[in-house]
N, CA, C and O atoms as CSV, one atom per row, in Angstrom:
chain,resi,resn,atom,element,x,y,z
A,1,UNK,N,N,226.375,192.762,143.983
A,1,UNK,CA,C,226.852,191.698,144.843
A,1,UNK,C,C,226.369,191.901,146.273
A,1,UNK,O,O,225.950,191.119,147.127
A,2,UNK,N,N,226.565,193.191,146.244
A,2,UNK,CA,C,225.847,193.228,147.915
A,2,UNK,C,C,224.397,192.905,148.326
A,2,UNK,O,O,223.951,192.767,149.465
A,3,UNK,N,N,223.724,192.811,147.067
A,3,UNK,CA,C,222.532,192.697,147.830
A,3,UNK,C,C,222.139,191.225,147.794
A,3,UNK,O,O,220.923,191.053,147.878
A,4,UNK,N,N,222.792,190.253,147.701
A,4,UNK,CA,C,222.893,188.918,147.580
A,4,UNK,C,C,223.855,188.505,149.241
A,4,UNK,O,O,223.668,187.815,150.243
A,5,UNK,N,N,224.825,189.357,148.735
A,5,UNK,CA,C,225.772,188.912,150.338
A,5,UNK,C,C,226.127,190.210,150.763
A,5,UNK,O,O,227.058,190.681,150.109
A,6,UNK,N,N,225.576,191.102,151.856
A,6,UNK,CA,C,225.344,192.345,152.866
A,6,UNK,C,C,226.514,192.534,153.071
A,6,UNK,O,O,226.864,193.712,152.991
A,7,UNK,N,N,227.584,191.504,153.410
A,7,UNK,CA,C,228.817,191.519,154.036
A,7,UNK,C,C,229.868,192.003,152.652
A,7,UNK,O,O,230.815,192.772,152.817
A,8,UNK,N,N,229.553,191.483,151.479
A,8,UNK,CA,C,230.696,191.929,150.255
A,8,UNK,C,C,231.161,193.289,150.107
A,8,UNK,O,O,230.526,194.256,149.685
A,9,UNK,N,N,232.772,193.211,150.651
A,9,UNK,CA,C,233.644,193.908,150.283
A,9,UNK,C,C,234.276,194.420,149.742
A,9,UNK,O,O,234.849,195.190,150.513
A,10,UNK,N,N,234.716,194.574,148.526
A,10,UNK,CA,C,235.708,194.364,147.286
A,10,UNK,C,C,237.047,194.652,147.556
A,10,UNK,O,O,237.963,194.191,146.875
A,11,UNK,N,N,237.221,195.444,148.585
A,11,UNK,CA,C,238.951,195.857,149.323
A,11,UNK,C,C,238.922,194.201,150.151
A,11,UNK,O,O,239.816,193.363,150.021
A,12,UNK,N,N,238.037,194.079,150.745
A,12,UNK,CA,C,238.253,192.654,151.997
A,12,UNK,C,C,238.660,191.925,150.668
A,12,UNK,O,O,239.857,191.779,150.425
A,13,UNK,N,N,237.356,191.295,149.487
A,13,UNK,CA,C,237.499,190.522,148.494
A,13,UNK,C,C,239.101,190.667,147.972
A,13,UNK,O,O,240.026,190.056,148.507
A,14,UNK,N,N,239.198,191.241,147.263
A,14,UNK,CA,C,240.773,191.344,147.069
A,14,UNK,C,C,241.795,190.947,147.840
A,14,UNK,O,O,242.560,190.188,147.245
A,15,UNK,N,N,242.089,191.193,148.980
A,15,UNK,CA,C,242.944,191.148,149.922
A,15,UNK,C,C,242.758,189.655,149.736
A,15,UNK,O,O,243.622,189.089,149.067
A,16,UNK,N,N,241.647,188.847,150.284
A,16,UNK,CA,C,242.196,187.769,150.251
A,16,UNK,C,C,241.945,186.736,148.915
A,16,UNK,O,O,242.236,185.541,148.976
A,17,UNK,N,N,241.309,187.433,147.586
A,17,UNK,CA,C,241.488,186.581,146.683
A,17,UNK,C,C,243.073,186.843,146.057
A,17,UNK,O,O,243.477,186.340,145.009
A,18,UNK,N,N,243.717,187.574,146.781
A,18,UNK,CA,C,245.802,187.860,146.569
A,18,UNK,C,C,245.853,186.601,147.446
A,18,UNK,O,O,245.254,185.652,146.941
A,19,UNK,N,N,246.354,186.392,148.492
A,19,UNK,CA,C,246.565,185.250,149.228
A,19,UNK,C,C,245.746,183.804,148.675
A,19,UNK,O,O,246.531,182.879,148.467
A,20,UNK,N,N,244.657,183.568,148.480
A,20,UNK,CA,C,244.540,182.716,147.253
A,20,UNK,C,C,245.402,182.082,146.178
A,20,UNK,O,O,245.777,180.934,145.938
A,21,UNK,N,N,245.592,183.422,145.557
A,21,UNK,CA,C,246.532,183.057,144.521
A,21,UNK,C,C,247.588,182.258,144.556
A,21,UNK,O,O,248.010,181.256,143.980
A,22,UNK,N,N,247.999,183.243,145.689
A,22,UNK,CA,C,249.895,182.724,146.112
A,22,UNK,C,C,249.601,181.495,146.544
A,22,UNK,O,O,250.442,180.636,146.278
A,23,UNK,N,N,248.384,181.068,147.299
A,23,UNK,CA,C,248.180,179.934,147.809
A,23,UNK,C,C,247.751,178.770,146.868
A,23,UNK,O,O,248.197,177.643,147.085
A,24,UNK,N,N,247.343,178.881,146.368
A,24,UNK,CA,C,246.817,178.095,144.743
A,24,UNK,C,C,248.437,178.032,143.556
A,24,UNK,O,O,248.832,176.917,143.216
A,25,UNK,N,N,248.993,178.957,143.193
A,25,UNK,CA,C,249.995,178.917,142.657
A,25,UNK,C,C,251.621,178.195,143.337
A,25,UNK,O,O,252.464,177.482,142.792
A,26,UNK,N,N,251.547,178.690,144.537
A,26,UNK,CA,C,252.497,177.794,145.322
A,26,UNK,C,C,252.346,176.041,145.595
A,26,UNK,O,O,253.266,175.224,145.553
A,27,UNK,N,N,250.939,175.788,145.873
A,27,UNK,CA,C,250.864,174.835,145.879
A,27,UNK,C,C,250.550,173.586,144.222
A,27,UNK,O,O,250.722,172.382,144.033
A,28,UNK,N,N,250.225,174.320,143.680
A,28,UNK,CA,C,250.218,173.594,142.413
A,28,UNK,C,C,251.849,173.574,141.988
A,28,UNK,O,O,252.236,172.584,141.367
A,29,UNK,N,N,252.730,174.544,142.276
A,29,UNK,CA,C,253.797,174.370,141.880
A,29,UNK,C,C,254.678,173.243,142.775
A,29,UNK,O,O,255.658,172.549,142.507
A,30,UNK,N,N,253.871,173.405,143.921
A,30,UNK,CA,C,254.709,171.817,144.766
A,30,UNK,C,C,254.209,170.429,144.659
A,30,UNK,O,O,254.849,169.422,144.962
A,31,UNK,N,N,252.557,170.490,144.028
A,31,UNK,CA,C,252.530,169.486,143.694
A,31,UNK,C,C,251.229,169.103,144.691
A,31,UNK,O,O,250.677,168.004,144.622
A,32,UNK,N,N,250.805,170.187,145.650
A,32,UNK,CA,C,249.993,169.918,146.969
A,32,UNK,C,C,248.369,169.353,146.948
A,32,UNK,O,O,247.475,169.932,147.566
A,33,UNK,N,N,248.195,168.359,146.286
A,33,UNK,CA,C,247.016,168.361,146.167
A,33,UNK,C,C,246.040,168.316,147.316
A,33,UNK,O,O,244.841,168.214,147.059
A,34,UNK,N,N,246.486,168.387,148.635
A,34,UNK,CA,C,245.938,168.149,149.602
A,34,UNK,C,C,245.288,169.547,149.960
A,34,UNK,O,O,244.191,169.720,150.490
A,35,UNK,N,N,246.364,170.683,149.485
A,35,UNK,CA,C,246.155,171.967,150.076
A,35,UNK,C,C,245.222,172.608,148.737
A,35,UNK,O,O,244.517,173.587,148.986
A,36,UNK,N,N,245.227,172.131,147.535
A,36,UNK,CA,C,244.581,172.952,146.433
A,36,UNK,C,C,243.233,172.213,147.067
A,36,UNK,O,O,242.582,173.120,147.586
A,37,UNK,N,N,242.581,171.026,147.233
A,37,UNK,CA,C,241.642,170.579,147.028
A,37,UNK,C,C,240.514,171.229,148.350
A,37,UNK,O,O,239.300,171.053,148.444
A,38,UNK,N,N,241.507,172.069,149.330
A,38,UNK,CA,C,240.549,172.941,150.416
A,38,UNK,C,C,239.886,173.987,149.550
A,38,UNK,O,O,238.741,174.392,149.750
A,39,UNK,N,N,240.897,174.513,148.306
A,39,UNK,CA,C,240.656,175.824,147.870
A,39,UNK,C,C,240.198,176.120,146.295
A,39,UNK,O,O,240.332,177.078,145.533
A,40,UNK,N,N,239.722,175.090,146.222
A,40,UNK,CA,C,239.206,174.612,144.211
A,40,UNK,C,C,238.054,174.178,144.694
A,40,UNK,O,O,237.632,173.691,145.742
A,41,UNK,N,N,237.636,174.500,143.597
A,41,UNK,CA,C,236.111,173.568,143.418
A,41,UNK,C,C,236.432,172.204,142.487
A,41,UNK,O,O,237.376,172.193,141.697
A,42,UNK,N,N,235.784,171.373,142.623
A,42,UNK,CA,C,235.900,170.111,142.518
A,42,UNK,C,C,236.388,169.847,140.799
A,42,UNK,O,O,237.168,168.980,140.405
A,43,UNK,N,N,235.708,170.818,140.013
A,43,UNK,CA,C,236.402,170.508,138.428
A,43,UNK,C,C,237.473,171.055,138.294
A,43,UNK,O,O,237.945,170.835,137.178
A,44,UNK,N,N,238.306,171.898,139.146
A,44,UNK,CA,C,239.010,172.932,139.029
A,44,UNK,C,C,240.548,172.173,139.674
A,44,UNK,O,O,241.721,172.129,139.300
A,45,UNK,N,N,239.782,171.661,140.795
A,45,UNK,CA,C,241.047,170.780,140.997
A,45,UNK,C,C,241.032,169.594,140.399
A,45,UNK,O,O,242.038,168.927,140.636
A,46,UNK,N,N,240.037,168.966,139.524
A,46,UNK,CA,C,240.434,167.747,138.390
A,46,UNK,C,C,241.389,168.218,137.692
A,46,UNK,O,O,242.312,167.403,137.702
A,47,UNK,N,N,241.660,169.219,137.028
A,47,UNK,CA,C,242.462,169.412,136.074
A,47,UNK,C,C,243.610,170.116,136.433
A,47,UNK,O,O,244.556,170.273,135.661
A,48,UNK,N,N,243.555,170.694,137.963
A,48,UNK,CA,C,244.953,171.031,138.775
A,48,UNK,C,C,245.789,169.603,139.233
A,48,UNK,O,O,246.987,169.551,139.511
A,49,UNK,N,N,244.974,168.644,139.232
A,49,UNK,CA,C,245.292,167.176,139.899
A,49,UNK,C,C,246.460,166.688,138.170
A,49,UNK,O,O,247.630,166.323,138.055
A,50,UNK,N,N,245.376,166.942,137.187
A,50,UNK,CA,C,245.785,166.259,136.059
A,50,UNK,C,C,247.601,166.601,135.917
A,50,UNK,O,O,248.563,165.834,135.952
A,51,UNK,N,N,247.511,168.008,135.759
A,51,UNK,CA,C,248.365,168.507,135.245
A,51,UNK,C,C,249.802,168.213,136.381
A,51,UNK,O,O,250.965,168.192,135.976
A,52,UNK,N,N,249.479,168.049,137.525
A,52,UNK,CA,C,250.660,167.750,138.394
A,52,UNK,C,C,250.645,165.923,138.346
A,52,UNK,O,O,251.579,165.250,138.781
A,53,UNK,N,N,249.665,165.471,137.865
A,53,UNK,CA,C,249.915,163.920,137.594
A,53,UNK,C,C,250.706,163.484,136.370
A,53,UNK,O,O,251.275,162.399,136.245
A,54,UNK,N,N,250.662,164.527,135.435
A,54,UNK,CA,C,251.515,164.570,134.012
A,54,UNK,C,C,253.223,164.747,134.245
A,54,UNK,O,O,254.220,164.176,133.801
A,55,UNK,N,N,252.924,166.026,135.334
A,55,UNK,CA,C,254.741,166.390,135.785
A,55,UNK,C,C,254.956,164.985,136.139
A,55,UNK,O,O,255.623,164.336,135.333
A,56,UNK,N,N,254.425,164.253,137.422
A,56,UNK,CA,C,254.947,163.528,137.961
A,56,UNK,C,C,255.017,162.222,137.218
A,56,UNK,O,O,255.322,161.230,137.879
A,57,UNK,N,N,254.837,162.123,136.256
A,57,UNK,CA,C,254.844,160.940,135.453
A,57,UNK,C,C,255.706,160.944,134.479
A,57,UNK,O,O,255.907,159.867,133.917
A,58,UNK,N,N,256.521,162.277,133.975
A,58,UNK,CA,C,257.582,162.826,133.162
A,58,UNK,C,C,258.648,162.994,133.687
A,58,UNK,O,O,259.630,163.369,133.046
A,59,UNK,N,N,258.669,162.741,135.008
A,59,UNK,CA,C,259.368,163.257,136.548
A,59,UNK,C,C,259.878,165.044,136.453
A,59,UNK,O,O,260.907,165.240,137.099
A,60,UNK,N,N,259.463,165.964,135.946
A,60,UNK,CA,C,259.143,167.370,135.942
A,60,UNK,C,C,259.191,167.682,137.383
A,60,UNK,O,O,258.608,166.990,138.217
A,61,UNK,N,N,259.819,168.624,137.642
A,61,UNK,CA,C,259.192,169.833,138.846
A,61,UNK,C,C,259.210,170.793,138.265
A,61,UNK,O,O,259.896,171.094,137.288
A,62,UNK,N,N,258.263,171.514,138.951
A,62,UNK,CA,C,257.742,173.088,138.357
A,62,UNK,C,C,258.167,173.817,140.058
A,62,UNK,O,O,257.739,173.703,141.207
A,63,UNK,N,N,259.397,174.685,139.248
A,63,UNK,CA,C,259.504,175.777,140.778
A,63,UNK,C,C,258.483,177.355,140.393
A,63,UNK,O,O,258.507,177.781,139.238
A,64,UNK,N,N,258.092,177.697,140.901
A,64,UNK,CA,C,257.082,179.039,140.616
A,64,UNK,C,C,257.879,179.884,142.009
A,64,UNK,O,O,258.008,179.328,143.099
A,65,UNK,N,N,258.235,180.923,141.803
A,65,UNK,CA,C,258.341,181.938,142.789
A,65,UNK,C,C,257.441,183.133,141.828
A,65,UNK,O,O,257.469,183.559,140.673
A,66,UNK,N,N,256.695,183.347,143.015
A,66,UNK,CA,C,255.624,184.701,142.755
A,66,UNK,C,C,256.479,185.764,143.596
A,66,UNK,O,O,256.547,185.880,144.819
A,67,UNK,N,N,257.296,186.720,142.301
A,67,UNK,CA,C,257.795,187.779,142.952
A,67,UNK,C,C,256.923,189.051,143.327
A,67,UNK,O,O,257.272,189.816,144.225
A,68,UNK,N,N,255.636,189.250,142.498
A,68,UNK,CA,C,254.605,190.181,143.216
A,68,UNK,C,C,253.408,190.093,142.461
A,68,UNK,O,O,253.366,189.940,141.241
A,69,UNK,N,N,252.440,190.195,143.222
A,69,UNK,CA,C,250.909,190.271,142.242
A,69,UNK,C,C,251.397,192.239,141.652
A,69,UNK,O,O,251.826,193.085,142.436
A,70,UNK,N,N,251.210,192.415,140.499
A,70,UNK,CA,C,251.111,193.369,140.286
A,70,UNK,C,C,249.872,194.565,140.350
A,70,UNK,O,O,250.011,195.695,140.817
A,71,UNK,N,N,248.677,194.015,139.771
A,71,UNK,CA,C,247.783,194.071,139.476
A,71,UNK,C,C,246.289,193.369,140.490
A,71,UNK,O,O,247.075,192.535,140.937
A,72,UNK,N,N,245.447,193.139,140.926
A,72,UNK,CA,C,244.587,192.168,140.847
A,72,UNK,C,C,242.617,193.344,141.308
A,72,UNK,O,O,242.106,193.964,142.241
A,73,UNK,N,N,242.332,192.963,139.951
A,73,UNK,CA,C,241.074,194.309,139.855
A,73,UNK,C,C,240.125,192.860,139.244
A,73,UNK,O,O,240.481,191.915,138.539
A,74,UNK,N,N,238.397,193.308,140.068
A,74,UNK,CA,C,237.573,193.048,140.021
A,74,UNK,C,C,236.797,192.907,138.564
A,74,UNK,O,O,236.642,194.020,138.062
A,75,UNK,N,N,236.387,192.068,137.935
A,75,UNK,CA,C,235.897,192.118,135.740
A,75,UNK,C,C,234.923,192.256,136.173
A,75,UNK,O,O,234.493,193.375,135.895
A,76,UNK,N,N,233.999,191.455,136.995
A,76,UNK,CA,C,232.959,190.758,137.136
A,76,UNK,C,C,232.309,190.251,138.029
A,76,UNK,O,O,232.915,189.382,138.654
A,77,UNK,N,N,230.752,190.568,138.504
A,77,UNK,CA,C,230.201,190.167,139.945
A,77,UNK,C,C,229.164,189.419,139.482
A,77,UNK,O,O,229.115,189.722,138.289
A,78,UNK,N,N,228.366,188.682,139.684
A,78,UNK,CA,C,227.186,187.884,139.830
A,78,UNK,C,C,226.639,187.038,140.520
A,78,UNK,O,O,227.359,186.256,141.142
A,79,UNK,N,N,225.613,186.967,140.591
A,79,UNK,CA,C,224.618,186.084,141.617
A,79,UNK,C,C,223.564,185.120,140.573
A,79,UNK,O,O,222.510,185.458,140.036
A,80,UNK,N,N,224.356,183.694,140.520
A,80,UNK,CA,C,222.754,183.085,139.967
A,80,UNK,C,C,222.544,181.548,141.424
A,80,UNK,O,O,223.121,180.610,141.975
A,81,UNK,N,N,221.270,182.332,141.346
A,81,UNK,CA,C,220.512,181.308,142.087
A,81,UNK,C,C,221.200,181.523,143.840
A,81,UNK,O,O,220.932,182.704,144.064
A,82,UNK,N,N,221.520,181.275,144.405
A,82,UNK,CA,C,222.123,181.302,145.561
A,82,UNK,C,C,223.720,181.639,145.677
A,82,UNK,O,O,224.237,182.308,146.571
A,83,UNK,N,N,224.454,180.957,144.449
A,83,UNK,CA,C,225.857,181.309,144.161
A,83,UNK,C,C,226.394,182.611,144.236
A,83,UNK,O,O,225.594,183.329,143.636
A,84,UNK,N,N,227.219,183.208,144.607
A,84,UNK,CA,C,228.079,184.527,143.869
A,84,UNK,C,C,228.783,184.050,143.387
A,84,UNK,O,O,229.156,182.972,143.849
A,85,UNK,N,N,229.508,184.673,141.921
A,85,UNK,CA,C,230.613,184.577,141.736
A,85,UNK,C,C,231.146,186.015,141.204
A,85,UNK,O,O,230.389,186.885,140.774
A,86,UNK,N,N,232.825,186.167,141.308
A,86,UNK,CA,C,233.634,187.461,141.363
A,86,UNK,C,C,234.567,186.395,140.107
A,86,UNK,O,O,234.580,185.170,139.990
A,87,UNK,N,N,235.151,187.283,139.451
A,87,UNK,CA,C,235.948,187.335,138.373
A,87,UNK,C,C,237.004,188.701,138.860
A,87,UNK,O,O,236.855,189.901,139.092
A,88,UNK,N,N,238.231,187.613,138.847
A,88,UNK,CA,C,239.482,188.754,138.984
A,88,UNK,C,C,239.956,188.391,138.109
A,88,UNK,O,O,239.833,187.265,137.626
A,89,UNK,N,N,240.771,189.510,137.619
A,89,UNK,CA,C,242.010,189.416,136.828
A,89,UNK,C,C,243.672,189.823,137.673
A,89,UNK,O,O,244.010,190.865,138.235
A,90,UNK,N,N,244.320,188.732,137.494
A,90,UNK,CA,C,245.467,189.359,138.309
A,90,UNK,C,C,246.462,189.263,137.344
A,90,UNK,O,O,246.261,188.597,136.329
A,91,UNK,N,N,247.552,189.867,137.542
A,91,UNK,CA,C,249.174,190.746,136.839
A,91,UNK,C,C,249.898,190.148,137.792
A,91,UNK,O,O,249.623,190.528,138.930
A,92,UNK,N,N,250.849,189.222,137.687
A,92,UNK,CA,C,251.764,189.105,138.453
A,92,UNK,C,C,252.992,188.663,137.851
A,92,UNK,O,O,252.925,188.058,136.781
A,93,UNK,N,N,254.336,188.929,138.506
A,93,UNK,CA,C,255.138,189.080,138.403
A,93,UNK,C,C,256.027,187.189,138.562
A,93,UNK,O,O,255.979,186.664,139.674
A,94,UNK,N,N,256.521,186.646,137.742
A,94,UNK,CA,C,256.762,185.235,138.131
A,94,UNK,C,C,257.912,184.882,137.602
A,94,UNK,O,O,258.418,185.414,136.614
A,95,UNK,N,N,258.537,183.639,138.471
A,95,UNK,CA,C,259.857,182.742,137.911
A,95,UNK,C,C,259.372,181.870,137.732
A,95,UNK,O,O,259.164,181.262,138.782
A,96,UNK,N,N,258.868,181.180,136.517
A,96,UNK,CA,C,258.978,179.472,137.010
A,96,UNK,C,C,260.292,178.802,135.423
A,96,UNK,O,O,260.651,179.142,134.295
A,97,UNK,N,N,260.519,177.706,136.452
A,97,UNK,CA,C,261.272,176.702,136.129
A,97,UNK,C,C,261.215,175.381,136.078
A,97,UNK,O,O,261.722,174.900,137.092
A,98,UNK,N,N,260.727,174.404,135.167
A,98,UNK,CA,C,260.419,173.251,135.154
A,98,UNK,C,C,261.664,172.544,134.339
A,98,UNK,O,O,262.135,172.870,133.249
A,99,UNK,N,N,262.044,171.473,135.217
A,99,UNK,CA,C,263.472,170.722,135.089
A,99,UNK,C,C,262.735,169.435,134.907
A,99,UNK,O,O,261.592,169.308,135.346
A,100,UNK,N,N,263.295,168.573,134.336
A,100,UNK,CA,C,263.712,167.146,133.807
A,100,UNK,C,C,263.688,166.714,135.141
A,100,UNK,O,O,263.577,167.380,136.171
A,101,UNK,N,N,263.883,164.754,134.877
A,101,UNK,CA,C,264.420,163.801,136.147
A,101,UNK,C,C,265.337,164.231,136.593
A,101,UNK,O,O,265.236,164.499,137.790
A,102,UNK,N,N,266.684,164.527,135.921
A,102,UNK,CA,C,267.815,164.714,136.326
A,102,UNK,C,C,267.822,166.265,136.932
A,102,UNK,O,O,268.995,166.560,137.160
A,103,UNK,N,N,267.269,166.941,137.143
A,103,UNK,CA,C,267.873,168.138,137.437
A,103,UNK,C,C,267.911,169.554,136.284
A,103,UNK,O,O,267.688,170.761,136.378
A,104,UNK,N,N,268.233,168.818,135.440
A,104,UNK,CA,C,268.139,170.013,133.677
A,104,UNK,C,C,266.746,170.733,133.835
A,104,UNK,O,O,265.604,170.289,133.950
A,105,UNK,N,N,267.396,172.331,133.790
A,105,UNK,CA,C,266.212,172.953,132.968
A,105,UNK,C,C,265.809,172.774,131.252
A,105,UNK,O,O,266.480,172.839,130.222
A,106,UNK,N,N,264.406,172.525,131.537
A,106,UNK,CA,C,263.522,172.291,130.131
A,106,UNK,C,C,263.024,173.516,129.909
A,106,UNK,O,O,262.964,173.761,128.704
A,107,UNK,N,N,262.592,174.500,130.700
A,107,UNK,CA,C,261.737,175.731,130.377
A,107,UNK,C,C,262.153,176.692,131.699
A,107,UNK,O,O,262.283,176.401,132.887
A,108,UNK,N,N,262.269,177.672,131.141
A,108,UNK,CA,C,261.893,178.886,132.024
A,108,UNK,C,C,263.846,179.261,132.788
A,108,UNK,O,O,264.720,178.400,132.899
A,109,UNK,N,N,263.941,180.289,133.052
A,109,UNK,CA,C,265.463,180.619,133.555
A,109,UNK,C,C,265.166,181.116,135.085
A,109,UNK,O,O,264.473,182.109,135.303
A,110,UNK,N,N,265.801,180.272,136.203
A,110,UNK,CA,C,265.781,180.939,137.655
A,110,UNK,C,C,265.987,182.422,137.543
A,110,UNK,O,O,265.555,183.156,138.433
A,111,UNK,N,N,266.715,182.975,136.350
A,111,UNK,CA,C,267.127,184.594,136.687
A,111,UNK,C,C,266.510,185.280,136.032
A,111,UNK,O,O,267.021,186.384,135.843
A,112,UNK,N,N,265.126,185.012,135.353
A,112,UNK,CA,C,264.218,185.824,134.851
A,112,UNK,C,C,263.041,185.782,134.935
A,112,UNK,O,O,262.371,184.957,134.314
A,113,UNK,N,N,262.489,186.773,135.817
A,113,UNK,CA,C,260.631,186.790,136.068
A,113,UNK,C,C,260.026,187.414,134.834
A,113,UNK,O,O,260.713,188.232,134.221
A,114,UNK,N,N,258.541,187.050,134.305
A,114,UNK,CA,C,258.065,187.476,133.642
A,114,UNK,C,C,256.693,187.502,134.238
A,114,UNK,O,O,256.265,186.896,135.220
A,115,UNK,N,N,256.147,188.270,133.493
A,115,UNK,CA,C,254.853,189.219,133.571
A,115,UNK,C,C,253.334,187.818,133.441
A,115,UNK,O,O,253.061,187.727,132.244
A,116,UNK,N,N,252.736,187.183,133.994
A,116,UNK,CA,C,251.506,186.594,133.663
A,116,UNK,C,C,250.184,186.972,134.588
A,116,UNK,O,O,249.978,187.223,135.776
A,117,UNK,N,N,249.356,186.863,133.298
A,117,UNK,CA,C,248.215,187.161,133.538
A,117,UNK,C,C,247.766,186.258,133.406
A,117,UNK,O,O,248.028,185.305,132.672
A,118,UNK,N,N,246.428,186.586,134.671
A,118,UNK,CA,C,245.631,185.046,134.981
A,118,UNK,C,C,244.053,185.810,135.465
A,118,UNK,O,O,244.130,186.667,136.345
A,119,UNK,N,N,243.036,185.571,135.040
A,119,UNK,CA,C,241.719,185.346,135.126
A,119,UNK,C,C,240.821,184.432,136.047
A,119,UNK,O,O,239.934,183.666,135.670
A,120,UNK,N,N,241.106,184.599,136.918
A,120,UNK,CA,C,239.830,183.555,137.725
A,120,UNK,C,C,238.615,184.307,138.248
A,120,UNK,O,O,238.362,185.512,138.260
A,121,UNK,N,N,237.965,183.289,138.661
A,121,UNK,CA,C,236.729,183.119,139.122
A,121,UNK,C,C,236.155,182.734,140.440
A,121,UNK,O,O,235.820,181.557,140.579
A,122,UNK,N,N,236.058,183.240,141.039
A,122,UNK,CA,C,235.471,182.339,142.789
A,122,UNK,C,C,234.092,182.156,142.775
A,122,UNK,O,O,233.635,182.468,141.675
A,123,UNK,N,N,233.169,181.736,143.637
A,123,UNK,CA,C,232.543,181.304,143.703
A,123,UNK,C,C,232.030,181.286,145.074
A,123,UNK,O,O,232.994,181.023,145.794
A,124,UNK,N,N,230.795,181.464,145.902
A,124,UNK,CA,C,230.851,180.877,147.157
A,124,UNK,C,C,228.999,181.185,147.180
A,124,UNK,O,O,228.252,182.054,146.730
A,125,UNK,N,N,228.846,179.884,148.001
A,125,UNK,CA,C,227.165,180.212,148.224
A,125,UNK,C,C,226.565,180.974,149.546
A,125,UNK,O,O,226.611,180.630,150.727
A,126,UNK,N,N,226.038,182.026,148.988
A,126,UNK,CA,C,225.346,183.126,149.887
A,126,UNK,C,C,224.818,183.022,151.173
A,126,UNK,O,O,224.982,183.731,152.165
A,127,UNK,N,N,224.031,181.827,150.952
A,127,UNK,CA,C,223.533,181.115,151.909
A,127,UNK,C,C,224.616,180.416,153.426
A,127,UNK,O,O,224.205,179.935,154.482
A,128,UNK,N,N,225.545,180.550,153.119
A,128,UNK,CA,C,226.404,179.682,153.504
A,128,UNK,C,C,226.826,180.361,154.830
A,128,UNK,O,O,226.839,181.591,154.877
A,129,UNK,N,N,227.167,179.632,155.893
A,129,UNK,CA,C,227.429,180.375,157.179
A,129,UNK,C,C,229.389,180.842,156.526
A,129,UNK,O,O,229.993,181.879,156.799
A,130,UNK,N,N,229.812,179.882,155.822
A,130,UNK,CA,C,231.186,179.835,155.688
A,130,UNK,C,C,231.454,181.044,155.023
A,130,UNK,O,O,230.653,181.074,154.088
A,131,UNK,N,N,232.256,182.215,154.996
A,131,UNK,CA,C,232.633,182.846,154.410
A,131,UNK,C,C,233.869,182.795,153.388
A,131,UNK,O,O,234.455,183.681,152.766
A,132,UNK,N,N,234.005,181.614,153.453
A,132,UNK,CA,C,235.521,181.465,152.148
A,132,UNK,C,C,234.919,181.520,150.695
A,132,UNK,O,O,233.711,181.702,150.546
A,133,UNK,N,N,235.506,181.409,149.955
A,133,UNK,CA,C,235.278,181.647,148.358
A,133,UNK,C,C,236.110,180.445,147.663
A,133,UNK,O,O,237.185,180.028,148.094
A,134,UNK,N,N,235.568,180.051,146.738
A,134,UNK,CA,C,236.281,178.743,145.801
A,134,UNK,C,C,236.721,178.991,144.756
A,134,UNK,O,O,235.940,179.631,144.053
A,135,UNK,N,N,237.971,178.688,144.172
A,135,UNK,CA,C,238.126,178.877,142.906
A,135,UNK,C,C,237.892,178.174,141.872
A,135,UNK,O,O,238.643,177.293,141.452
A,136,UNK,N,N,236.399,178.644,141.177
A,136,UNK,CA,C,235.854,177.721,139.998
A,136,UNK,C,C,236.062,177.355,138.810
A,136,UNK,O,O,235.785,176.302,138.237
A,137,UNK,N,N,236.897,178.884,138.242
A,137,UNK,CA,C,237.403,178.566,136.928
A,137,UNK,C,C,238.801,179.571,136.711
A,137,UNK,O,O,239.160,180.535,137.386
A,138,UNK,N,N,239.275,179.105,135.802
A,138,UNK,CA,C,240.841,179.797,135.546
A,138,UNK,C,C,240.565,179.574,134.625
A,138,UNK,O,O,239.856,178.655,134.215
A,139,UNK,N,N,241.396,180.889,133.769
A,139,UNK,CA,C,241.224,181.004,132.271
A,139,UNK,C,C,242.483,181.994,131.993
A,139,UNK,O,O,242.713,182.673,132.994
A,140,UNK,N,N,243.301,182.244,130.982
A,140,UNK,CA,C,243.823,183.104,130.194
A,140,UNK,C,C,243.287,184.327,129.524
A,140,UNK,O,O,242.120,184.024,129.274
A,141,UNK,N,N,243.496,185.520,129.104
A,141,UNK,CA,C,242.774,186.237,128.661
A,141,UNK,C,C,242.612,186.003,127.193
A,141,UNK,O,O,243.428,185.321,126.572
A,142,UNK,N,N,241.478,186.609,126.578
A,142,UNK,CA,C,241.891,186.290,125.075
A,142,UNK,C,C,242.424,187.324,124.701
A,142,UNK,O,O,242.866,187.412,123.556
């Protein structure tokens, strides 16, 4: 990775692909499409868009409290063509709760966090004066 982008870190990388997260996960859980669409890449927030257009059409809220990243370690580095992309895997620690119109929980208990794992991908072009990173793909592990 470094010899594509001089500046790549993997302690810097980390640090802020954690704040990412929380930032990507908080806001999909409020519904923010304004704030995911700074920090997705364009297919990534089609289907972050979809899925909060489904809540809101079921009238669903999804509460997410991220009680801690547990985990978040580097799979994967590459460079094609001008692109980098980094593959994390993160462990984190979570509440979520998705309620009905009325208020009723449908899924998940406010008084119990569980363990999810999540796989992404960033992205950012080398070339680029901008130093931020995009999140291109999300995946589950198999």
């Amino acid at each position: 990775m470094q010899l594509a982008d001089r500046t790549f870190d993997s302690a810097t990388f980390i640090a802020g692909a954690q704040k990412a997260f929380e930032m990507v996960v908080g806001a999909f859980a409020a519904g923010s499409r304004d704030q995911l669409r700074a920090l997705l890449s364009h297919d990534v927030f089609e289907n972050f868009s979809t899925a909060i257009a489904e809540r809101e059409k079921s009238g669903e809220t999804l509460e997410t409290t991220l009680v801690r990243i547990t985990t978040a370690d580097i799979l994967d580095g590459e460079v094609r063509g001008e692109t980098a992309f980094v593959t994390v895997k993160f462990v984190s620690e979570q509440i979520n709760v998705v309620r009905d119109k009325t208020g009723t929980i449908i899924e998940g208990d406010p008084g119990h966090s569980g363990e999810v794992t999540d796989i992404w991908t960033f992205g950012r072009d080398t070339k680029s004066r901008d130093p931020n990173w995009t999140l291109v793909e999300t995946r589950s592990p198999a």
